[in-house]
N, C-alpha and C positions, 0 to 999 in steps of 0.2 A: 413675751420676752423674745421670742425664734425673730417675732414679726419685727421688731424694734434693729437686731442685729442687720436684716435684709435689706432695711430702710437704711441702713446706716452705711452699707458696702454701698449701697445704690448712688447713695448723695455724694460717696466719697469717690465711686469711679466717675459722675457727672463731673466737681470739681475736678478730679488729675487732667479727664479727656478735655474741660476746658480750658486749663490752666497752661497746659503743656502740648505737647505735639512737636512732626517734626516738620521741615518744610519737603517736598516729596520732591521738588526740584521742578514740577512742572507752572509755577510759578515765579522762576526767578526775576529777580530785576536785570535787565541792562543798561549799558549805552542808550541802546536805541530808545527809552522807554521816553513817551511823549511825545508832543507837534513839531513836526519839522516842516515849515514853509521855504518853496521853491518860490518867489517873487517871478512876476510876471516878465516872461522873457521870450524869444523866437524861439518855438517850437522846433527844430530841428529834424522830430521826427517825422515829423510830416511832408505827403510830398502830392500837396494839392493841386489843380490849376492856379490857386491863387495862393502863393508861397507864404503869403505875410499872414502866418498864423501865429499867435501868442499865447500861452498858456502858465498856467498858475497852479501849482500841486501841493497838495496838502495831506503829510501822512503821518497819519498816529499811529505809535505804537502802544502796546499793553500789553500790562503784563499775560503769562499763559501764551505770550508766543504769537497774541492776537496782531493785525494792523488793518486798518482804514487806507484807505486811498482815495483823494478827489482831485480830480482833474479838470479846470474849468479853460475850456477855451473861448479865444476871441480873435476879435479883426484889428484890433488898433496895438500900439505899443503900453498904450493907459491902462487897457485892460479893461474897459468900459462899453466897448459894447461884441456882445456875444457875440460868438459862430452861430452858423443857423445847422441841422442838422447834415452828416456827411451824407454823399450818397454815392456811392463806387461810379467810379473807380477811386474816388477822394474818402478813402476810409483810413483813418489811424490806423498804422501797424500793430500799434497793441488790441483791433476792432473794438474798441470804442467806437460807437456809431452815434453819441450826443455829445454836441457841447460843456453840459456836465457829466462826469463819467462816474461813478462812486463802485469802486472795489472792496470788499472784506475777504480775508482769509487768514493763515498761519505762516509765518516766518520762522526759519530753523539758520541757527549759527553755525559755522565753522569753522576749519584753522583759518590762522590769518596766513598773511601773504607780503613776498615784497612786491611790491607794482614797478612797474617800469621806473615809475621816477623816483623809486628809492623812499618810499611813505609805506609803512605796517598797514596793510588793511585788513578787513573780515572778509572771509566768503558769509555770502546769505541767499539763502535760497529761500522765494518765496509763491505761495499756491494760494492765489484767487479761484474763490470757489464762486463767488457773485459777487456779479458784474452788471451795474445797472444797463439796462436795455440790452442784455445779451444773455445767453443761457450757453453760454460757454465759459471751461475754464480754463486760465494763464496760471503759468506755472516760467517762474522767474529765474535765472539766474545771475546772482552779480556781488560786487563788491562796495565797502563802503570805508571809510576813514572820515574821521571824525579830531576835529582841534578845537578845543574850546567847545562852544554853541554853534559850529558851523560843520556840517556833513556833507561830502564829497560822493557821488557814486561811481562806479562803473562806467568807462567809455564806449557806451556800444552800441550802435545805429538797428538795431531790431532784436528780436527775439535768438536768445542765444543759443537754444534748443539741448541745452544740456553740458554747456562751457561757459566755465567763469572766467570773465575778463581780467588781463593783470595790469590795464591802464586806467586812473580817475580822470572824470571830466572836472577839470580843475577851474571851469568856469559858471558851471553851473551849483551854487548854492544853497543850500536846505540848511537855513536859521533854528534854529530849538525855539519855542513859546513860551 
């Protein structure tokens, strides 16, 4: 009979712990959650011998805070045929040193903000921990504004080194998937 009772608390804390819970907040949803493509446009940051750089960015978000980053550069406006590897002094400011670049790490939100041109944006700070072809980590600072399916960042020519931009680059694109 004792045995019957034990089995019965047992079954009945497996159903509550399944049933119920709470969310711990380290997984919430945002804005940002999902693919945003940057279509292939002049690189900007780049400051090669040979200027006519184009690149293509592709960053997921997930939930827990997670994001992707891929960054594929190239020689044409089409976008079809690659960069060959950098080699310094023609190194991406962000060191990226391949034509494909692929970053993971953790995004963390913050207040929002008016930006210069009068748009609500987010602060986001974000920390790549790996970085293909490179055993170093970036550590991001920036803003973003979002209308619709179309995301706006940060106007800022390099690494911010610990200051958030208050201008969007209002021409550069990142579509939702």
């Amino acid at each position: 009979m004792e045995i019957r009772y034990i089995l019965l608390i047992f079954l009945s804390s497996i159903l509550i712990y399944g049933c119920g819970g709470s969310n711990s907040g380290s997984e919430q949803t945002t804005a940002l959650e999902g693919t945003w493509i940057k279509s292939c446009s002049l690189d900007n940051k780049l400051n090669l011998n040979d200027p006519d750089v184009y690149s293509a960015i592709t960053l997921t978000y997930e939930e827990a805070a997670k994001i992707q980053r891929e960054t594929k550069t190239y020689q044409d406006s089409s976008c079809s045929v690659p960069t060959t590897a950098y080699n310094p002094p023609d190194q991406h400011p962000d060191n990226w040193e391949n034509p494909i670049s692929t970053a993971s790490g953790q995004f963390f939100l913050y207040e929002t903000i008016t930006t210069t041109e009068g748009l609500q944006a987010t602060k986001i700070f974000t920390t790549y921990s790996k970085i293909t072809g490179n055993n170093i980590a970036l550590d991001d600072y920036n803003i973003f504004y979002i209308n619709a399916d179309t995301m706006f960042i940060g106007n800022k020519t390099a690494i911010s080194n610990g200051v958030f931009p208050n201008t969007l680059d209002l021409t550069r694109e990142y579509i939702k998937q």
